[in-house]
C-alpha positions in Angstrom: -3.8 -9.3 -3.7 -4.9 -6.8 -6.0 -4.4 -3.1 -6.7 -6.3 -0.6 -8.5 -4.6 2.8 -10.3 -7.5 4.8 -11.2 -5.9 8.0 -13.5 -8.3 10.8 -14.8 -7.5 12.7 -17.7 -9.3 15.9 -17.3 -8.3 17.2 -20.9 -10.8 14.9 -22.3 -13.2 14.1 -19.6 -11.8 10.3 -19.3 -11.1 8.2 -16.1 -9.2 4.7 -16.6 -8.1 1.9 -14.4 -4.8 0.1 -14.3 -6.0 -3.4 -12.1 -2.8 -5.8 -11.6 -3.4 -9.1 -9.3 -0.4 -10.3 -7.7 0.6 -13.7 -5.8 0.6 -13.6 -2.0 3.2 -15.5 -1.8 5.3 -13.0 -4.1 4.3 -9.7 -3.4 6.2 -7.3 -5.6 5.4 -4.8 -8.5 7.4 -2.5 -10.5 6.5 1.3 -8.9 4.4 3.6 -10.6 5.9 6.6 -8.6 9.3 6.9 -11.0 6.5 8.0 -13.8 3.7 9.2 -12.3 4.2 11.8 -9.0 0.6 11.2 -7.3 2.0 7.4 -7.1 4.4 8.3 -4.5 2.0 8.1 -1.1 -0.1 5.8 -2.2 2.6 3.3 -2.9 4.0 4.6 0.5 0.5 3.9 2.1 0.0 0.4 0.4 3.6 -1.0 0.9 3.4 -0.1 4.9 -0.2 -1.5 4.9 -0.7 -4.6 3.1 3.2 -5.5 2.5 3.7 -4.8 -1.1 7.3 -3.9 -2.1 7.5 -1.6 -5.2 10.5 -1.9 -6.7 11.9 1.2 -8.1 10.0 3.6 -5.7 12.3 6.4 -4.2 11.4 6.1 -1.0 9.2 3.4 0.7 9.6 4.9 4.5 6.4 5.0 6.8 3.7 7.3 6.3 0.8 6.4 8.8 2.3 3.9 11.1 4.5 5.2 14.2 7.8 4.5 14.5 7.7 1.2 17.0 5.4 -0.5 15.1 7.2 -3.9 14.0 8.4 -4.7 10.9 7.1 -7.0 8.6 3.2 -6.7 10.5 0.8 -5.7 8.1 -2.6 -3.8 9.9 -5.1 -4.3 6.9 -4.2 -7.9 6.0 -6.9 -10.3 6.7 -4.1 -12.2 8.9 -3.1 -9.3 10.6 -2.6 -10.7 14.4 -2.6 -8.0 17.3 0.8 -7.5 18.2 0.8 -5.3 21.3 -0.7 -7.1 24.2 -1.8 -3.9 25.2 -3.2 -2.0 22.8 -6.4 -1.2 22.8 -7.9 -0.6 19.2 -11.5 -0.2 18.3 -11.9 -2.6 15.2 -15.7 -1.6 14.7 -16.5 -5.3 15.8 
């Protein structure tokens, strides 16, 4: 997996990228959000998502997902597998 920090730097017109790649298999990163504010939903948004633990963050508890929705199921992984039998969810397909 991969993720993309993009910071601007109004002061001097300047937009950069921070790109990290991380193994599937060990999906962990040091947090951003101790350093940089803005980091904090976005690392809330990608840990609840995809399944990346950012260690350090101050609080990794669910932003978009409801409350039921089991643990360790990731909805924007390629793998993701329905998990209510009967849910209905309009996947654009």
């Amino acid at each position: 997996m991969e993720i993309l920090y993009h910071f601007t730097f109004d002061e001097v017109n300047l937009t950069t990228t921070f790109r990290t790649k991380l193994d599937k298999n060990h999906l962990e990163i040091e947090s951003l959000a101790p350093l940089f504010k803005g980091a904090d939903w976005i690392e809330r948004e990608i840990h609840e998502m995809l399944g990346i633990n950012f260690k350090g963050h101050p609080n990794l508890t669910r932003l978009l997902l409801p409350d039921e929705w089991p643990e360790g199921v990731y909805p924007l992984r390629t793998d993701y597998q329905e998990w209510d039998k009967d849910a209905i969810r309009d996947r654009g397909v």
